[in-house]
C-alpha positions in Angstrom: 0.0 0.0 0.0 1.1 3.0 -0.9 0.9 5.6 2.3 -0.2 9.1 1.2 -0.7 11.7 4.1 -4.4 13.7 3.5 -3.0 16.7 2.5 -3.9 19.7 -0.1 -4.0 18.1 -3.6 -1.5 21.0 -4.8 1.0 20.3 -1.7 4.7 19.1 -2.8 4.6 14.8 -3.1 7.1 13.6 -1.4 8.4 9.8 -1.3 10.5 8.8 1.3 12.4 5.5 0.3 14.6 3.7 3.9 14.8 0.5 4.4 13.8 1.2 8.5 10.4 1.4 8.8 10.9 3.2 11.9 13.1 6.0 9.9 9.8 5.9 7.5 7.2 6.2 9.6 8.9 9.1 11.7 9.4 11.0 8.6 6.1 10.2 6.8 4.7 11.9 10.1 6.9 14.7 10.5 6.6 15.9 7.0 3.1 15.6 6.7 3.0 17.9 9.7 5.0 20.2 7.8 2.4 20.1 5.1 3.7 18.1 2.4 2.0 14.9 0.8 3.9 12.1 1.9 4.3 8.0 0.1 7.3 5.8 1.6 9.0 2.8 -0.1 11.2 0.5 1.6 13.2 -0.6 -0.7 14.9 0.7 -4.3 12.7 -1.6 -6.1 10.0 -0.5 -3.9 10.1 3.4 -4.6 11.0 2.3 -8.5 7.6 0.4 -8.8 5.9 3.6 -7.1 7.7 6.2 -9.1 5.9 4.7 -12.2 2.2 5.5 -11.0 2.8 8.6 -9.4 4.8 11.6 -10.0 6.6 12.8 -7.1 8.0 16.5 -6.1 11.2 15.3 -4.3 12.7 11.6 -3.3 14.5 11.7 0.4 16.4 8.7 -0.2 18.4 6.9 2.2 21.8 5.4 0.6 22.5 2.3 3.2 19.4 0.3 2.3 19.9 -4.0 1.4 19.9 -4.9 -2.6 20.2 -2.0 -4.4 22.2 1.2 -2.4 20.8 3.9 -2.5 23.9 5.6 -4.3 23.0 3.1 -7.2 19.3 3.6 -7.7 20.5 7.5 -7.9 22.5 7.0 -10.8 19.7 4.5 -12.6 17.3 7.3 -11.6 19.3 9.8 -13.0 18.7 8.4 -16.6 15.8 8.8 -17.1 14.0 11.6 -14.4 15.3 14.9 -13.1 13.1 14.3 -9.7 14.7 16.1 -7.2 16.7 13.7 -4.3 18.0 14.4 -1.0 19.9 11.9 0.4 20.1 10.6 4.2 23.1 8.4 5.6 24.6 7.7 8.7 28.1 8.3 6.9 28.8 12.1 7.2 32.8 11.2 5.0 33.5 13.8 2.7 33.7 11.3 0.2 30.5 9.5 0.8 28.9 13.0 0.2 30.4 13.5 -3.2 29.5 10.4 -4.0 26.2 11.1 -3.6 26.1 14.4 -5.3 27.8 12.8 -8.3 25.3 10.0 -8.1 22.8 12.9 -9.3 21.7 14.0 -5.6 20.9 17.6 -4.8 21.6 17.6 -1.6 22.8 15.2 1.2 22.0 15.0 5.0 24.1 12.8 7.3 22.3 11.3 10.3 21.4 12.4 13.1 19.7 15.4 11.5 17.3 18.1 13.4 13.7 17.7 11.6 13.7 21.0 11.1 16.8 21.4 9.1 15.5 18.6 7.0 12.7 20.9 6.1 14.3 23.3 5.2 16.8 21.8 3.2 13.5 19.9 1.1 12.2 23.4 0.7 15.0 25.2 -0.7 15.3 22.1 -3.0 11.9 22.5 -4.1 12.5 26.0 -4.5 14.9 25.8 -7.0 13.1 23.1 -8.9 10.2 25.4 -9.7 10.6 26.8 -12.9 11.4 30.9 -13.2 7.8 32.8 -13.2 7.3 33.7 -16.6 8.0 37.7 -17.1 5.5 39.9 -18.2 5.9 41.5 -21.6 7.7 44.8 -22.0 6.5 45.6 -25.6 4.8 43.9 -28.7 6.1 44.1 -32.2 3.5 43.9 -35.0 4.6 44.8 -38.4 6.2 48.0 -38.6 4.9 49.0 -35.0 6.5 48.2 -31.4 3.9 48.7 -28.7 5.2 49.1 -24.9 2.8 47.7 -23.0 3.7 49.5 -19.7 4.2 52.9 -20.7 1.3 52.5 -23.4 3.4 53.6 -25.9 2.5 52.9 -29.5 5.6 53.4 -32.1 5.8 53.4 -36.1 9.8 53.1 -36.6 11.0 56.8 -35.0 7.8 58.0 -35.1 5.1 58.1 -32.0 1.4 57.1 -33.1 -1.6 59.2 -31.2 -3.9 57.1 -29.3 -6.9 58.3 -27.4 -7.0 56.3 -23.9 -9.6 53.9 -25.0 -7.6 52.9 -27.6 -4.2 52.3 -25.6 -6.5 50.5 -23.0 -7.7 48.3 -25.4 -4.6 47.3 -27.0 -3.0 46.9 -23.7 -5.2 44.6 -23.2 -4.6 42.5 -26.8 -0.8 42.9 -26.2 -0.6 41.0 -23.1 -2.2 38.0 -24.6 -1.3 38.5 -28.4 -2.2 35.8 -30.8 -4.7 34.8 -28.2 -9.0 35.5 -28.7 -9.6 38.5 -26.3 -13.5 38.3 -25.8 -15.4 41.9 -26.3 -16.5 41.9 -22.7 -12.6 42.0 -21.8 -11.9 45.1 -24.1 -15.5 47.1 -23.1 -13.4 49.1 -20.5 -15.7 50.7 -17.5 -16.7 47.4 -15.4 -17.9 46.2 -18.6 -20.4 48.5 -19.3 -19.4 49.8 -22.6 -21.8 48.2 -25.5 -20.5 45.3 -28.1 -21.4 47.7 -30.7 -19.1 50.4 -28.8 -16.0 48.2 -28.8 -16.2 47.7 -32.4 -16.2 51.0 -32.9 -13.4 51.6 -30.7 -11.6 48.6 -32.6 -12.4 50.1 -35.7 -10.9 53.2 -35.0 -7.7 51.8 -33.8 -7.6 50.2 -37.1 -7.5 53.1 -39.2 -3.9 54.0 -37.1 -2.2 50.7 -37.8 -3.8 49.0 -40.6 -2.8 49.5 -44.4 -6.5 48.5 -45.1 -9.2 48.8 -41.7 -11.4 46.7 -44.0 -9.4 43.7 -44.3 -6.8 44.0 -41.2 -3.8 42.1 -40.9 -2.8 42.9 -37.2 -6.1 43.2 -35.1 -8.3 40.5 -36.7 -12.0 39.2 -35.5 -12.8 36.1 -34.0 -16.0 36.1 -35.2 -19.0 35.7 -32.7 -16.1 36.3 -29.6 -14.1 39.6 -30.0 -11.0 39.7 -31.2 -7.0 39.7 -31.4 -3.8 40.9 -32.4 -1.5 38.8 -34.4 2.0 39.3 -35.0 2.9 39.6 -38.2 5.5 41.0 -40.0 
């Protein structure tokens, strides 16, 4: 059986892999106390059987288990998954520690550990898992025009292009999620309270700025029936 602590779907999923099921069950409990979703294995084969049905966050991994070592099933691991592992062992050598690392560990505890520092040490592992936030778009380029979304500042080449606020609103808005359908409701401005009809007006207008032909525009195009968007052409 697979033992899964009743945490928050979206906590971290750990799996704890030591041969002691004393060492397991203390840490199962400690670290679902410390909020994380917690499975244990007791033996390499054990956690590899496991790590087929469910996907895991972080492995603590203890390297003095029977069979398979725990060094080993790092370096099999290592071939074919980029899980995080922390490793636990009662050596604290400085050679049994680069071992590990070079086994494809990314971090190494030697017992006795405080619980605590555990913790912390899975967190900051975690941490620098997670992939960078996405950043925000500065500007859009659409043909001959760069738009900066921030400042609201729409350019032709040298040249600054006039736009009423309603307009820079708007294409704010289309700029932030170019190439994407931005319904008419999400351009209307006001809470909402500016008419369909009003926006593609508005739209319309905005056209006659950037478009060589309003009536058939290449850069702010209609999804019929939704709104609209910008597309990014050259």
């Amino acid at each position: 059986m697979i033992a899964v602590a009743p945490m928050a779907d979206n906590a971290p999923h750990l799996l704890v892999v030591d041969d002691d099921r004393r060492i397991r069950d203390l840490l199962s409990r400690f670290l679902a106390s410390e909020g994380y979703r917690v499975s244990t294995a007791e033996t390499a084969a054990d956690a590899r059987a496991k790590l087929k049905s469910l996907s895991f966050d972080l492995l603590v991994l203890d390297v003095m288990m029977p069979g398979e070592t725990g060094f080993d099933f790092a370096q099999s691991l290592r071939t074919e998954s980029t899980v995080p592992i922390l490793m636990l062992t009662a050596r604290d050598a400085a050679e049994s520690r680069i071992k590990g690392l070079e086994m494809g560990a990314d971090d190494y505890l030697s017992k006795p550990f405080e619980p605590r520092e555990l913790s912390l040490r899975i967190a900051n592992i975690l941490k620098r898992a997670q992939p960078p936030a996405p950043q925000p778009l500065e500007s859009v380029r659409f043909g001959p025009f760069v738009f900066h979304i921030a400042r609201g500042e729409l350019r032709k080449g040298e040249d600054s292009v006039r736009l009423t606020d309603r307009e820079r609103d708007m294409l704010r808005v289309l700029a932030a999620t170019a190439g994407e359908t931005v319904p008419r409701g999400a351009l209307a401005g006001n809470g909402g309270s500016v008419s369909e009809r009003a926006v593609d007006v508005q739209v319309n207008r905005l056209r006659r700025k950037i478009e060589r032909n309003p009536a058939d525009p290449l850069f702010v195009q209609t999804v019929r029936g939704i709104g609209y968007r910008l597309v990014i052409a050259t």
